[in-house]
gemmi code that builds the backbone of each chain (N, CA, C; Angstrom):
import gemmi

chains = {
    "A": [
        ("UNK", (11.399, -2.099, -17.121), (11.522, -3.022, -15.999), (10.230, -3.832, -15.877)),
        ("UNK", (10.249, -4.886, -14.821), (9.177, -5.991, -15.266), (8.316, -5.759, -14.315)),
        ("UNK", (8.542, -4.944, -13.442), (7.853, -4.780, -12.055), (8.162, -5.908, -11.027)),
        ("UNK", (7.427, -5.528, -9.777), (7.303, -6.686, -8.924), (6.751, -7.709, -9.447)),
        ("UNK", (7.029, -8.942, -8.922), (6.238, -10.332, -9.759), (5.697, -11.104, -8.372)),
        ("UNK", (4.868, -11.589, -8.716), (4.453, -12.335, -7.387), (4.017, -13.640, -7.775)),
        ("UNK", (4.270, -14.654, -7.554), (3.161, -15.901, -7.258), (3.149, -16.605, -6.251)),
        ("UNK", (2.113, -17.651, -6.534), (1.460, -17.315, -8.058), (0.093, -16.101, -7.849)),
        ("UNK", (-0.760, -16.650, -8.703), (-1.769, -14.964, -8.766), (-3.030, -15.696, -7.976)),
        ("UNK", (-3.077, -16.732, -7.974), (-4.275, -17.145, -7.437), (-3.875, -18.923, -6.406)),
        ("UNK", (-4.440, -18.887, -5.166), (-3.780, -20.483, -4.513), (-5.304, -20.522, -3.934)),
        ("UNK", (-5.737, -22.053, -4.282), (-6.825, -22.692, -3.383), (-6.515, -23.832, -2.709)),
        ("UNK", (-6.068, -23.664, -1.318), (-5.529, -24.833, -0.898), (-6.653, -25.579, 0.348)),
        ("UNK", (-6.414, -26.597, 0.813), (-7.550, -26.399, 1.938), (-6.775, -26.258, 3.102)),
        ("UNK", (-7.686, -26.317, 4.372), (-7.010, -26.018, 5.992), (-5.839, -27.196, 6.510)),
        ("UNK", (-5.152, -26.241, 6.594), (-3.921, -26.993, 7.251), (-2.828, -27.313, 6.392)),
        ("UNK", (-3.046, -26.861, 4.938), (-2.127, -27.218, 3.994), (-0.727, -25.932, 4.415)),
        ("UNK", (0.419, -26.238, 3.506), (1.434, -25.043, 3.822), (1.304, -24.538, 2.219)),
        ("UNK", (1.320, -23.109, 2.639), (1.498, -22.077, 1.654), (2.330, -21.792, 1.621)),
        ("UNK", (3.100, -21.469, 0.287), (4.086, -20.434, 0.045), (3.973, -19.467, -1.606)),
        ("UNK", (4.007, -17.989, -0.446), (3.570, -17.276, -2.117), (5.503, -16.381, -1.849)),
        ("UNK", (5.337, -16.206, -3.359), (7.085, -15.658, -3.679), (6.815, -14.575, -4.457)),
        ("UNK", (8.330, -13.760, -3.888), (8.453, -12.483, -4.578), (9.576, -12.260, -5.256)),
        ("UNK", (9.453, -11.082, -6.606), (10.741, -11.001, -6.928), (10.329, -9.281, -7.013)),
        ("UNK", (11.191, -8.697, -6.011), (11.080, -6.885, -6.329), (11.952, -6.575, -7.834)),
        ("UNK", (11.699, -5.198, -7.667), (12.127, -4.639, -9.128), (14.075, -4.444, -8.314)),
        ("UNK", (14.578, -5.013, -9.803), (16.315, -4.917, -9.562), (16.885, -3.537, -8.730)),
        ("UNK", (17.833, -3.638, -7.918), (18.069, -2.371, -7.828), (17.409, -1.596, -6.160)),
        ("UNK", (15.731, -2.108, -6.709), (15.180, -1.806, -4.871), (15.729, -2.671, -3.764)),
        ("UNK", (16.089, -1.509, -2.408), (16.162, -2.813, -1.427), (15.514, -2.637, -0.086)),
        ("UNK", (14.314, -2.089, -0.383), (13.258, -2.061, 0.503), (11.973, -3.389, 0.072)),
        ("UNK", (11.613, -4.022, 1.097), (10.224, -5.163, 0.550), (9.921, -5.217, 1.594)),
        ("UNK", (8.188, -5.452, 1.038), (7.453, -5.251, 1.937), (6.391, -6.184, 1.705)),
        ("UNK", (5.562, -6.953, 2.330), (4.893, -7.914, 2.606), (3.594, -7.138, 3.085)),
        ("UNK", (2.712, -7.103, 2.545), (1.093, -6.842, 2.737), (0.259, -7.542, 2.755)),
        ("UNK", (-1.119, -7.564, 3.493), (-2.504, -8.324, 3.293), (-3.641, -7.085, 3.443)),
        ("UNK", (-4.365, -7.656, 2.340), (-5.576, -6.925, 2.110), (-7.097, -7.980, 2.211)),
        ("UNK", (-7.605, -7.531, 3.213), (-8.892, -8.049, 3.295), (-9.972, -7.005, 3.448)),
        ("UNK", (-11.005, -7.329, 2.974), (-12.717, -6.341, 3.346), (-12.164, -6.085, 4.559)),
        ("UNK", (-12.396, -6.790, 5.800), (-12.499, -6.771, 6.939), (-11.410, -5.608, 7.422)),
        ("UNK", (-10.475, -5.923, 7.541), (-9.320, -5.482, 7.741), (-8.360, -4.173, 7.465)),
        ("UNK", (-9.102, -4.086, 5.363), (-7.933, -3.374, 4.771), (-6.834, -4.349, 4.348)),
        ("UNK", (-5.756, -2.976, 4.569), (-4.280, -3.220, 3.944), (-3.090, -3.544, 5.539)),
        ("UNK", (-2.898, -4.444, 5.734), (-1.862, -4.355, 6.901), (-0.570, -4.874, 6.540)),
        ("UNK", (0.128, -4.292, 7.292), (1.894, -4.460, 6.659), (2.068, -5.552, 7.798)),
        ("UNK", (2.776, -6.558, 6.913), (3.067, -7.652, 7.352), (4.348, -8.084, 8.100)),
        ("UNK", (4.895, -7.384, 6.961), (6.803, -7.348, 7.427), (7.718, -6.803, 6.264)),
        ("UNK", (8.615, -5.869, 7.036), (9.330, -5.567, 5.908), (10.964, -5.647, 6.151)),
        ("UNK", (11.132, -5.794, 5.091), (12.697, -5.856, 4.915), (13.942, -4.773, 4.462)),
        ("UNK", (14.869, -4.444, 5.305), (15.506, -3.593, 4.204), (17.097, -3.996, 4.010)),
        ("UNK", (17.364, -4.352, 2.905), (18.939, -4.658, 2.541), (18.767, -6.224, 3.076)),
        ("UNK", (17.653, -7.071, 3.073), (17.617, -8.195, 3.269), (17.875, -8.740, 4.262)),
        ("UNK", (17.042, -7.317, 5.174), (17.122, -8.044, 7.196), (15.837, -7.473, 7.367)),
        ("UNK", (15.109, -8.192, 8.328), (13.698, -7.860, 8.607), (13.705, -6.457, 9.212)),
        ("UNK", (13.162, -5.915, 9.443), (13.472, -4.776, 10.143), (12.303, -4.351, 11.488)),
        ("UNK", (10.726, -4.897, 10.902), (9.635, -4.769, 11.313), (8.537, -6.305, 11.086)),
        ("UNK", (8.659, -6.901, 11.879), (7.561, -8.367, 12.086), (6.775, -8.109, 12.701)),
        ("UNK", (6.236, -7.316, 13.482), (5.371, -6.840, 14.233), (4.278, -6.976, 13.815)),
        ("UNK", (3.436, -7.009, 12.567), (2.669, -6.970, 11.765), (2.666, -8.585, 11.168)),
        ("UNK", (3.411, -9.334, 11.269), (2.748, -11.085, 11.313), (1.532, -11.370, 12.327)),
        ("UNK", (0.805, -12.017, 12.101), (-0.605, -12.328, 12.943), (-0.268, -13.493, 13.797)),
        ("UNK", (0.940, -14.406, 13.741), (1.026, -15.442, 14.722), (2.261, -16.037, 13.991)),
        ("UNK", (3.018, -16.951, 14.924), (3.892, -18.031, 14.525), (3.746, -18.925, 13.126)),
        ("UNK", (2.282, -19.052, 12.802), (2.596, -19.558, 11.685), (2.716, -19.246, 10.497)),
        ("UNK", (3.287, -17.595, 10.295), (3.649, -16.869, 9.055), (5.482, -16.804, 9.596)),
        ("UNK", (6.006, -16.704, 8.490), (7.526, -16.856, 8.619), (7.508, -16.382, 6.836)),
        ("UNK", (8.784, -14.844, 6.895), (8.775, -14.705, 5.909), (10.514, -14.583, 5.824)),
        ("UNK", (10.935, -14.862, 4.342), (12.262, -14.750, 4.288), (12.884, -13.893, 3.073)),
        ("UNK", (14.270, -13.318, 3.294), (14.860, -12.668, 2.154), (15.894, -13.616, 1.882)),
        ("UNK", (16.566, -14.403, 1.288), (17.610, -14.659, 1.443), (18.772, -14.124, 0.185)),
        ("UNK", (18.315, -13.360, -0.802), (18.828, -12.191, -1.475), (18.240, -11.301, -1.785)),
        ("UNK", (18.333, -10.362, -2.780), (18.360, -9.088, -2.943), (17.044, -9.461, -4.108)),
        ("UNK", (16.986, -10.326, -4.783), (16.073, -10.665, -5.867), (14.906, -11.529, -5.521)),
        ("UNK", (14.639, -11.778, -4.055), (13.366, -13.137, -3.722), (13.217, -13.289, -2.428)),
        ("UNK", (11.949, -13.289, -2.093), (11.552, -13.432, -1.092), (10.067, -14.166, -0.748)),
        ("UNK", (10.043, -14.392, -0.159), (8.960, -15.995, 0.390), (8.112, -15.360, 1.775)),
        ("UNK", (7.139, -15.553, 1.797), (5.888, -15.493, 2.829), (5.272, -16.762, 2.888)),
        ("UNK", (5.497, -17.732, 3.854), (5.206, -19.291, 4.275), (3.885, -19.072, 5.623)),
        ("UNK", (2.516, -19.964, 5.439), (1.794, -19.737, 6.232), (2.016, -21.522, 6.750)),
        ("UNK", (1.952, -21.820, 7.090), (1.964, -23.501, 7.677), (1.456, -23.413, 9.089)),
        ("UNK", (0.648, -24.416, 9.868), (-0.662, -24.721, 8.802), (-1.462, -23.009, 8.203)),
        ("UNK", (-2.206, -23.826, 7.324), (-3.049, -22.196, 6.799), (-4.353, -22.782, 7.650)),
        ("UNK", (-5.595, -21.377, 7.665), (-6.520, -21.382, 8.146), (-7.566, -20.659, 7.343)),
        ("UNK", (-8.721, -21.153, 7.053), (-9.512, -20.368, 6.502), (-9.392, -18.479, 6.950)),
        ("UNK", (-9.272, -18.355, 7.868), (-9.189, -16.775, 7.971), (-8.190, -16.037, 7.725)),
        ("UNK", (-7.151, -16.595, 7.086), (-6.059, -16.448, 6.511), (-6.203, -15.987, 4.730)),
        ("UNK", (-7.194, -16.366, 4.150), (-7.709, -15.807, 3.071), (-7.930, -14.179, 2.587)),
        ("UNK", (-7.009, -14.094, 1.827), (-6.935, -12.695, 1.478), (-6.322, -12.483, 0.176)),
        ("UNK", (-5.870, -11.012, 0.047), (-4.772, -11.162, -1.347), (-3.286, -11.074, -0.708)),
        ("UNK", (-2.369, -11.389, -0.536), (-1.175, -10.840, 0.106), (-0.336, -9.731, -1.168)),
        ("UNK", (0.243, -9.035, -0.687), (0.374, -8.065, -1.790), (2.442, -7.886, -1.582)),
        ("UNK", (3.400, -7.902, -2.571), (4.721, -7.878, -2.142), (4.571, -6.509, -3.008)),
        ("UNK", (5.545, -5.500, -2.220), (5.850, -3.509, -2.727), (7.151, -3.887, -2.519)),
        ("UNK", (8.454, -2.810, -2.894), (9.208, -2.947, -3.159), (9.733, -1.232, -3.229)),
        ("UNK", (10.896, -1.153, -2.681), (11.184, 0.357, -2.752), (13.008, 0.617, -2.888)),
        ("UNK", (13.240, 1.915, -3.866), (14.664, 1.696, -3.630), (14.624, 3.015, -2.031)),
        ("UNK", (15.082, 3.091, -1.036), (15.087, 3.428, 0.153), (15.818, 5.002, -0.257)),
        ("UNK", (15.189, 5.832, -0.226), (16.095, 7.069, -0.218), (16.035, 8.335, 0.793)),
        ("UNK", (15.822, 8.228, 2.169), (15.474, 8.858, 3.290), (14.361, 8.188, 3.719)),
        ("UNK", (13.355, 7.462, 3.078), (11.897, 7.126, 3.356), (11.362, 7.885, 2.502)),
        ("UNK", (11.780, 9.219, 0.992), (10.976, 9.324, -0.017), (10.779, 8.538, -0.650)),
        ("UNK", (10.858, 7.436, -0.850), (10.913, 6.435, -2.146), (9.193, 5.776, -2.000)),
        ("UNK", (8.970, 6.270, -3.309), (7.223, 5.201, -3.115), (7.003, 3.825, -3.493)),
        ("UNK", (6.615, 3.080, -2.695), (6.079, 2.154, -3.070), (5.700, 1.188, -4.557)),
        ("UNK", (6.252, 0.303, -4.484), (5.906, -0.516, -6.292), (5.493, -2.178, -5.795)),
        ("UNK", (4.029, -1.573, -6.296), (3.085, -3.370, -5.877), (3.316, -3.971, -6.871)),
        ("UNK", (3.154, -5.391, -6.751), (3.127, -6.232, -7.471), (1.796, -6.382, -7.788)),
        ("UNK", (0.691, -7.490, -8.449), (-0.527, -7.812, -8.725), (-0.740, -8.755, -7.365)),
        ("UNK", (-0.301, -9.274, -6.806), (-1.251, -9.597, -5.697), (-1.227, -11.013, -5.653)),
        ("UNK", (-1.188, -11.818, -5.022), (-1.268, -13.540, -5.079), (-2.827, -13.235, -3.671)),
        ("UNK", (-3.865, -14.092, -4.359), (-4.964, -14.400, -3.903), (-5.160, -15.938, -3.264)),
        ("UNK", (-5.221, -15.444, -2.200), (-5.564, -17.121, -1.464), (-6.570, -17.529, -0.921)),
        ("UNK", (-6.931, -18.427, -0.927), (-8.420, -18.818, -0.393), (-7.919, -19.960, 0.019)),
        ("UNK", (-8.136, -20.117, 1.426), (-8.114, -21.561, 2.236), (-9.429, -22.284, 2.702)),
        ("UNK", (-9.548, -23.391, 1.802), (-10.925, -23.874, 2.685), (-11.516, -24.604, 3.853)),
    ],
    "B": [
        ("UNK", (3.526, 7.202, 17.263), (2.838, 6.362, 15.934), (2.253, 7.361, 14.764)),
        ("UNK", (2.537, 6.604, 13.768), (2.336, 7.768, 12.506), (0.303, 6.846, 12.311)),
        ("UNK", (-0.370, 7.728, 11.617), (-1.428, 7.116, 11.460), (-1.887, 8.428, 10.448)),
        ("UNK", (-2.943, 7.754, 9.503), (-3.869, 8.212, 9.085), (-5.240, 7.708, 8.676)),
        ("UNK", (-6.117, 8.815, 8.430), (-7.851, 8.229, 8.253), (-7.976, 8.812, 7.545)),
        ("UNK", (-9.008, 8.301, 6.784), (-9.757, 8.143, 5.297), (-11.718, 8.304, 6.223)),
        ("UNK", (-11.817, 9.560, 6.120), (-13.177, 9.591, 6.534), (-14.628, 9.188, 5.888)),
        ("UNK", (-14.392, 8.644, 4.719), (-14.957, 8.590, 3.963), (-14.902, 7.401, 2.765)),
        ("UNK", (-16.052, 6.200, 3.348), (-16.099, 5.031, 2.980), (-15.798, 5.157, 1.232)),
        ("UNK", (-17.028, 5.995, 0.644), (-17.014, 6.242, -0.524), (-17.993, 7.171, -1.057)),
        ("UNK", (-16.826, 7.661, -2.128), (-17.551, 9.082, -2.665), (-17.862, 8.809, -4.228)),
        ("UNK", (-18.827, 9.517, -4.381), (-19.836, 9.566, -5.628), (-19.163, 11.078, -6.488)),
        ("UNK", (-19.414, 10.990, -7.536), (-19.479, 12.136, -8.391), (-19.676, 11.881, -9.604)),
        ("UNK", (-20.250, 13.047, -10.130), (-20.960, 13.087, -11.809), (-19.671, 13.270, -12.074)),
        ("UNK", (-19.116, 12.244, -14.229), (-18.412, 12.668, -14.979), (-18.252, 14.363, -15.112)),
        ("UNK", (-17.369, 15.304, -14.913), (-16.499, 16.427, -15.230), (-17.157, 16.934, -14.242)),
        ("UNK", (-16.862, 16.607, -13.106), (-17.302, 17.694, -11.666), (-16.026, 17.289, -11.106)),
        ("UNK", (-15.866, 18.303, -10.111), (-14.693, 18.296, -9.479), (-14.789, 17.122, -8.319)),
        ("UNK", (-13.936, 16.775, -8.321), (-13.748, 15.585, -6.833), (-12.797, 15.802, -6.058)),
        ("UNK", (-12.943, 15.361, -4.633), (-12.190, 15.410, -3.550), (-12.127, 14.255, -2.745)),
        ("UNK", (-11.288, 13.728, -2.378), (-11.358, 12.704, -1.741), (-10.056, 13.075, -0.393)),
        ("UNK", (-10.907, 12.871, 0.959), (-10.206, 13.160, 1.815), (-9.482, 12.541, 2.907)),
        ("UNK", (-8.027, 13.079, 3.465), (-7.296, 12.431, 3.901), (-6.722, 13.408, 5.309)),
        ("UNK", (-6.551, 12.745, 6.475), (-5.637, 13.362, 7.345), (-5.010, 12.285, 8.047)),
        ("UNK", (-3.519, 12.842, 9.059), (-2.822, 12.388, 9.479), (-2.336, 12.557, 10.612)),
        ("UNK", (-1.562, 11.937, 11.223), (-1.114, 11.999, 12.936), (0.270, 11.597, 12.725)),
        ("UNK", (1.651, 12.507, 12.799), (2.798, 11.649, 12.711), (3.569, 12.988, 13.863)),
        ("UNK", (4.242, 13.106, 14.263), (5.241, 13.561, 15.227), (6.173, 14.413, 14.846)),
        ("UNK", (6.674, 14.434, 13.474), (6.880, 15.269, 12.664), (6.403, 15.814, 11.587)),
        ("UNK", (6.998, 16.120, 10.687), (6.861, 16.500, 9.055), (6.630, 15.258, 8.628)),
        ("UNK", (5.622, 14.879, 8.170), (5.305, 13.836, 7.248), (5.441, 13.986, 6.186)),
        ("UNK", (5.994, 12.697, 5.494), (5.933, 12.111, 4.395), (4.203, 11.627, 3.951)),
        ("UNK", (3.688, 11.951, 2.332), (2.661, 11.647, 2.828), (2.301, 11.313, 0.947)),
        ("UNK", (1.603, 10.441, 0.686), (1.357, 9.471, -0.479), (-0.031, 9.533, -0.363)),
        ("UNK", (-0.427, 9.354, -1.671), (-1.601, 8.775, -2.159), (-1.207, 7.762, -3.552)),
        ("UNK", (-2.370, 6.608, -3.592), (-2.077, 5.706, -4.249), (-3.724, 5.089, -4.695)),
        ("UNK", (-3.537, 4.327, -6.144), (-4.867, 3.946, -6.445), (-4.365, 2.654, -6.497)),
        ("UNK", (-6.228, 2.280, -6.281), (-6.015, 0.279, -6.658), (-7.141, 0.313, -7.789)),
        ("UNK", (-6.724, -0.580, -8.846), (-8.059, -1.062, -9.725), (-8.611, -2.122, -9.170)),
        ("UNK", (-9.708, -2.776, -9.318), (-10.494, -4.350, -9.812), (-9.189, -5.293, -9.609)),
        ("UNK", (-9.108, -6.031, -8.694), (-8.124, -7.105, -8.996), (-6.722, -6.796, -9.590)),
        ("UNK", (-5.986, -5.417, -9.241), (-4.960, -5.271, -9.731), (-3.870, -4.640, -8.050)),
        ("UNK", (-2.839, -4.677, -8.178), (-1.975, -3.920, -6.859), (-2.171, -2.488, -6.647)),
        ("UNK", (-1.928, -1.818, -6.065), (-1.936, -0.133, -6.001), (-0.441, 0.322, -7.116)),
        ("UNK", (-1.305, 1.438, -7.530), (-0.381, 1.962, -7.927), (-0.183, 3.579, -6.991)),
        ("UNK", (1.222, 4.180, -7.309), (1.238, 5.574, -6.589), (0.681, 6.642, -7.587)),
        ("UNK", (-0.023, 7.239, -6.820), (-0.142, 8.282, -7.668), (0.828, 9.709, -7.376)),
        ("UNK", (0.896, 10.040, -6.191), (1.981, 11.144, -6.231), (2.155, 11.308, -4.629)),
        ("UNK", (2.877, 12.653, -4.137), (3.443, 12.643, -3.172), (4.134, 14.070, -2.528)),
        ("UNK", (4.303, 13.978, -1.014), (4.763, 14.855, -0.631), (5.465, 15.090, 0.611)),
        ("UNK", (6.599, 15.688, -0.345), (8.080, 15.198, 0.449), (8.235, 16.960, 1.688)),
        ("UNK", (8.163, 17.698, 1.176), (8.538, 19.286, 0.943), (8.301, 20.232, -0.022)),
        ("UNK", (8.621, 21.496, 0.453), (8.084, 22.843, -0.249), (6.664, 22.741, -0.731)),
        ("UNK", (6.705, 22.824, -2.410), (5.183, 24.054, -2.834), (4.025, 22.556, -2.265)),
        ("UNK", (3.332, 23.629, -1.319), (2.022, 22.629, -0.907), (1.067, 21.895, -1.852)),
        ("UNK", (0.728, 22.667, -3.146), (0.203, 21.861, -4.256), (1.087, 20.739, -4.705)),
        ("UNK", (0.834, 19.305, -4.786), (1.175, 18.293, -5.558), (0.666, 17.775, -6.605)),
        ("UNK", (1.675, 18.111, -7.610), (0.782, 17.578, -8.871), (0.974, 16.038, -9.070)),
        ("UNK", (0.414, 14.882, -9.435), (0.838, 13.224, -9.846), (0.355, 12.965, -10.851)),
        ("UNK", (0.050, 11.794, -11.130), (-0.714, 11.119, -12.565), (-2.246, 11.273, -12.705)),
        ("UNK", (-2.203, 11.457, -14.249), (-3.823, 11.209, -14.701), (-4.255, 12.433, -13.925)),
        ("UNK", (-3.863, 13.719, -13.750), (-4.450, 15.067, -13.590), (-5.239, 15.438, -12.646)),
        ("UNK", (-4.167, 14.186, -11.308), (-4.510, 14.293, -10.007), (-3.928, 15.020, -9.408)),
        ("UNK", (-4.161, 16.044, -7.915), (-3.504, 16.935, -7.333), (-3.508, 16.688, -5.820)),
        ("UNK", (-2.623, 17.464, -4.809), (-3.325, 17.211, -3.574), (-2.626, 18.544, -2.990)),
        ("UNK", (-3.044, 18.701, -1.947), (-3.038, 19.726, -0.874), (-2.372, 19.244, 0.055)),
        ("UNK", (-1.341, 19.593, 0.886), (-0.985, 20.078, 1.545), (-1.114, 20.720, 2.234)),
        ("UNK", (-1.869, 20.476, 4.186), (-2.025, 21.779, 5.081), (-2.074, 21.550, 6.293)),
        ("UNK", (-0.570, 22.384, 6.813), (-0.346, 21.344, 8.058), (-1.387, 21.803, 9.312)),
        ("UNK", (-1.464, 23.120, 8.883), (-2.385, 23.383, 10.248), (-3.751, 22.781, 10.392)),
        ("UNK", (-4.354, 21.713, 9.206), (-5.442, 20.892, 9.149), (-4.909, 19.593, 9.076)),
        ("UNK", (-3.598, 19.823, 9.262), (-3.261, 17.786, 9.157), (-3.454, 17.046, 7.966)),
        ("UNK", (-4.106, 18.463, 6.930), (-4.940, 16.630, 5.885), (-3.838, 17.270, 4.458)),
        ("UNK", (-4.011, 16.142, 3.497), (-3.522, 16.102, 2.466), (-4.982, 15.436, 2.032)),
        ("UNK", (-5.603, 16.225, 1.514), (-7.419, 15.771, 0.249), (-6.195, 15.639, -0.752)),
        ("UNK", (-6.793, 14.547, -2.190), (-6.726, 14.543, -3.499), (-7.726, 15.011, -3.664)),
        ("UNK", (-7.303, 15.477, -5.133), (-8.373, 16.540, -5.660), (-8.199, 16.224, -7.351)),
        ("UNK", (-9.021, 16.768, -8.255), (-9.068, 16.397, -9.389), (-10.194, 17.778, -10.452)),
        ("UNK", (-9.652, 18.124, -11.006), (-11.000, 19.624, -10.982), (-12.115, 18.489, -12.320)),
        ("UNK", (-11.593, 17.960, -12.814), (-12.877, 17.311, -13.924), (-12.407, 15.680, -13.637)),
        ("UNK", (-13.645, 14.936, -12.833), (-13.557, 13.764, -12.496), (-13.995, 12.403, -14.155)),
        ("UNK", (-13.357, 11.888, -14.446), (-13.392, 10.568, -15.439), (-14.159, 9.456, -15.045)),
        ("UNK", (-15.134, 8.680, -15.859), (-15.561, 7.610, -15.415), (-14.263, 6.207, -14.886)),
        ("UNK", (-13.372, 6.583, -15.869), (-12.430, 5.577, -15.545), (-11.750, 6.105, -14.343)),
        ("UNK", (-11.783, 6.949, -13.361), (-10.909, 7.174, -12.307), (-11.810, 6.380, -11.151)),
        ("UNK", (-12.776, 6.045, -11.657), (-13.652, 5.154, -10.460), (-12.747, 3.906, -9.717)),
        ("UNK", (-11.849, 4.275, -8.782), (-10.820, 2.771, -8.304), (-11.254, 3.073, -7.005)),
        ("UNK", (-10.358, 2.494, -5.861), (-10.082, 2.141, -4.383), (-8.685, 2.943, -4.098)),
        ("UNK", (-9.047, 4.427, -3.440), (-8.366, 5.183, -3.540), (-7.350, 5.413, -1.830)),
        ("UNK", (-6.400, 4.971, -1.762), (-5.683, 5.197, -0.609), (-4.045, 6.339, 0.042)),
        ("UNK", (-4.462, 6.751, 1.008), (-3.664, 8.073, 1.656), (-2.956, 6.869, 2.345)),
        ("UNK", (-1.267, 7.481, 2.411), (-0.338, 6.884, 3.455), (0.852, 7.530, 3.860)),
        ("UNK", (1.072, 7.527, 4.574), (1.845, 8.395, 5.523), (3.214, 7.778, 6.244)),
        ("UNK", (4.138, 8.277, 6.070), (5.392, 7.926, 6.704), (6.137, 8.742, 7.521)),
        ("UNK", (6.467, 8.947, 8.678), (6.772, 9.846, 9.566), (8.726, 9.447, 10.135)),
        ("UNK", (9.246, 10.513, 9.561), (10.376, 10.739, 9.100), (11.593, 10.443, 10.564)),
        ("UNK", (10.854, 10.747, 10.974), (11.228, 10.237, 12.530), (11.528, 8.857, 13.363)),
        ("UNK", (10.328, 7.916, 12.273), (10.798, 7.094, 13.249), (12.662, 6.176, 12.906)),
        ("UNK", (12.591, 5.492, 13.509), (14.037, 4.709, 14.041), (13.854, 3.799, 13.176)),
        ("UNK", (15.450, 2.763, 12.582), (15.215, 1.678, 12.352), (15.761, 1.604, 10.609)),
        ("UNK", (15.459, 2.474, 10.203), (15.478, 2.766, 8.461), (14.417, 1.980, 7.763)),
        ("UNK", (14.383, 1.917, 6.530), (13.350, 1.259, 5.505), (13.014, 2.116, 5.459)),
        ("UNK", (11.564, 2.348, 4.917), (10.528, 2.907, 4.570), (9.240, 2.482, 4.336)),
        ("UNK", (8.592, 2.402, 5.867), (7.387, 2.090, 6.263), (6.273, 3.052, 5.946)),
        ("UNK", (5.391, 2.680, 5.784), (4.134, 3.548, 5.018), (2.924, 2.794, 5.800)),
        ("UNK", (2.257, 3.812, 6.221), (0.641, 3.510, 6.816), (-0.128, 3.989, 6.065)),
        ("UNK", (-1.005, 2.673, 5.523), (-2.192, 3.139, 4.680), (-3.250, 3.663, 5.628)),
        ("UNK", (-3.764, 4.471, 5.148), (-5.748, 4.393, 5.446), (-6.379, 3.779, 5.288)),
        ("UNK", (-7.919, 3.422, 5.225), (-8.679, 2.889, 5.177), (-9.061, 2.371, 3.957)),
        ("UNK", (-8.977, 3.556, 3.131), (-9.059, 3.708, 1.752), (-10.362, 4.163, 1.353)),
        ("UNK", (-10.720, 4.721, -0.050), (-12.079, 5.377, -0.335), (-12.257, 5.260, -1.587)),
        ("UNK", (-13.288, 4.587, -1.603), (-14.149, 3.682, -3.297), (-14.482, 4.870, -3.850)),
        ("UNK", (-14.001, 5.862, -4.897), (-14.321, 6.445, -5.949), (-15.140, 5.998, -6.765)),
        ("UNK", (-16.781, 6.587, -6.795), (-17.317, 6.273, -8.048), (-17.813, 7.377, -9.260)),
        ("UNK", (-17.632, 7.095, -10.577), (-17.649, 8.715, -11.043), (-18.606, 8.182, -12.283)),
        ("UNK", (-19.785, 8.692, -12.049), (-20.831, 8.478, -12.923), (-21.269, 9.287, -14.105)),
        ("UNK", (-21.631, 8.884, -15.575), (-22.102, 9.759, -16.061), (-23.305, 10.309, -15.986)),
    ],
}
model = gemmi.Model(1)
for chain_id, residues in chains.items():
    chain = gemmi.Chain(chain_id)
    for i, (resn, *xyz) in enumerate(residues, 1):
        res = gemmi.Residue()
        res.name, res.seqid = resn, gemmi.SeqId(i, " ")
        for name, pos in zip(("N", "CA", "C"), xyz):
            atom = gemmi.Atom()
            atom.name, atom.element = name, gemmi.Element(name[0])
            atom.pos, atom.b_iso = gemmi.Position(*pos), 0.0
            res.add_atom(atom)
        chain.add_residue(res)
    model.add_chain(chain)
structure = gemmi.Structure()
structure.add_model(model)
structure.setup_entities()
């Protein structure tokens, strides 16, 4: 299998531009999950999905993140406008759901830097 | 709320000494409970896990962990530490209880492994 895929791997956009980084989980999983990792911060869960309904947004930082499933194979994390403190790696995991044993499968990470 | 801490920014150890890297948790029930590595610019990977029964967990690359509820913690452990196991090492926890379905996972803090010769 190809793993999670993410892009792209690296975005330098400047302030106020719209981002969009995309996911494709591994076939088959239908758990996704949306992460950011910063020094500051860590790892915080962003939003996750299961069977391609949000389940948990609680973990978006404001109105201007909006993330979507609209199948089983892709999913989108949109920042509009972006902000320099918005710079991080965002990270898409992916799980097939089996009570809540199922572990976690990261992708490599799409890195953003807003200037 | 399920939670766990990583007490320990980062730990040092000489090549073939034993290492520990430690973890505890707060969940309401029986936890579900993971450990996972990150390299240099790469995603986490899992290293292993614990669902139920024998409290020793064995995972990858000849990592182990403990299990102990009356201390809350799940440590990884390793009896002969590798220069290459030097990553960004993270505990996470899922508490079986809550509502909603998926499978939500709370990381820790995480803890910089460095393993020197």
């Amino acid at each position: 299998d190809a793993g999670v895929i993410q892009s792209p791997r690296h975005e330098v956009t400047e302030m106020g531009q719209e981002v969009t980084l995309r996911c494709k989980p591994i076939s088959g999983h239908n758990s996704l999950f949306w992460y950011r990792q910063t020094m500051m911060r860590g790892l915080e869960l962003l939003i996750y999905f299961n069977n391609n309904v949000p389940i948990d947004d609680s973990g978006m930082p404001e109105d201007r993140f909006s993330a979507k499933m609209p199948n089983a194979s892709f999913s989108t994390l949109k920042i509009q406008p972006s902000e320099p403190r918005d710079s991080a790696v965002y990270f898409c995991a992916s799980s097939l759901e089996a009570a809540g044993t199922g572990e976690l499968f990261f992708g490599e990470g799409s890195r953003l830097t807003v200037l | 709320a399920q939670s766990v801490a990583q007490p320990e920014d980062q730990v040092n150890v000489a090549e073939g000494n034993p290492l520990t890297v430690k973890c505890t948790y707060s969940v309401s029930g029986n936890p579900y409970l993971f450990w996972y590595v990150q390299y240099p610019n790469r995603g986490l990977q899992f290293l292993l896990k614990y669902i139920t029964g024998d409290n020793l967990v064995k995972g990858s690359y000849g990592f182990e962990a403990e299990f102990n509820k009356s201390q809350t913690s799940f440590h990884l452990k390793k009896p002969s530490a590798l220069v290459s196991d030097s990553a960004l090492y993270f505990c996470a926890v899922r508490d079986p209880i809550l509502t909603g379905g998926g499978n939500k996972l709370t990381f820790g803090t995480g803890t910089q492994l460095k393993v020197e010769l």
